[in-house]
N, C-alpha and C positions, 0 to 999 in steps of 0.2 A: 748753665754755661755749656756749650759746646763739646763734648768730647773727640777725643782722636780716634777712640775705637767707633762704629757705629751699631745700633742694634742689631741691622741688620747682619752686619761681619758678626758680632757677639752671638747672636743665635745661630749663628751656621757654623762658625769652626767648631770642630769638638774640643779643641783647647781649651775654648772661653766657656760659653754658657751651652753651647752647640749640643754638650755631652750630655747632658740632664731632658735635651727635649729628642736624640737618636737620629731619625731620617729628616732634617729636613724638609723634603719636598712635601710632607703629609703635613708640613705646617702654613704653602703658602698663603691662606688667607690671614692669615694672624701674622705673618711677618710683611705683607703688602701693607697693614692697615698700620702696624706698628713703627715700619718704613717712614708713611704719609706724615704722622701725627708727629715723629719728630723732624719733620720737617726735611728729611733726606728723598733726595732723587730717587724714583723708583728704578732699579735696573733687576739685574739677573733674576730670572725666572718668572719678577712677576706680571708680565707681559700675558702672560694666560690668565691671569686674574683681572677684572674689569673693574678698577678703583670705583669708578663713580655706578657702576651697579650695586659695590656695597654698601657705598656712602649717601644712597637713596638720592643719585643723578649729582652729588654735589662734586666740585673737582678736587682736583692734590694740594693740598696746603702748601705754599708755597714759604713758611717756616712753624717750627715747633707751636702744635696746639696748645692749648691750655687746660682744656679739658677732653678727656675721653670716653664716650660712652658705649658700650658695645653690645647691641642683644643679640646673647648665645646660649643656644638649646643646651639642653645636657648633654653634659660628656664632650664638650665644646672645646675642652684645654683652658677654660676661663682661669683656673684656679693656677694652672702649672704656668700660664703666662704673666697672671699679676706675680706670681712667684718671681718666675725670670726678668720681671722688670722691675721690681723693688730692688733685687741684685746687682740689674747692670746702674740700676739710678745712686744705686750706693757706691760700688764699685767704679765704675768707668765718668761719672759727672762730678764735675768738680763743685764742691760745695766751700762756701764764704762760712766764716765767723760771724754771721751775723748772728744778735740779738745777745750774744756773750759778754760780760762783761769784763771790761780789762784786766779784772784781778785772774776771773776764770780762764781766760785766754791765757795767760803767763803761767798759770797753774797745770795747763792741758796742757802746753808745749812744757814742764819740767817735768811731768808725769808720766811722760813718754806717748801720752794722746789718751790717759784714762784718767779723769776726773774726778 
């Protein structure tokens, strides 16, 4: 489901997730691609990044991918990105009750959301 915040806002304020990755601007390929994949317009800054020279000529996803595959050399930030995206996909995406079952879902909402 959609969030209010966007990745892209999420990695650049240092309020949100911003603080854990520092300058910004040394992250624009990782945040053009992470942009694309979820489906948000690309703006600010990443104009000097050429989407479809990273995406081997393919264009901007015009909503949220399903799958993402990324080859990145060492020392790529591969590691501090899946980090900051398991975060925001916890944090900021709104997740269903699916596959709970009714008794467990009554039990979560009286347990104050632990199980």
């Amino acid at each position: 489901m959609k969030s209010n915040v966007t990745i892209d806002r999420a990695l650049r304020d240092p309020r949100l997730l911003g603080a854990a990755l520092g300058d910004a601007s040394t992250w624009g390929v990782w945040l053009t691609i992470l942009s694309a994949a979820f489906g948000e317009p690309l703006g600010e800054g990443e104009e000097a990044v050429d989407f479809a020279k990273l995406a081997g000529g393919r264009g901007v996803p015009v909503q949220r991918v399903s799958e993402l595959w990324a080859v990145a050399g060492r020392r790529s930030g591969k590691s501090r990105m899946a980090a900051a995206l398991a975060v925001y996909i916890a944090m900021f995406e709104r997740h269903a009750l699916a596959g709970l079952l009714p008794r467990a879902r009554a039990r979560r909402a009286d347990s104050g959301g632990r199980i």
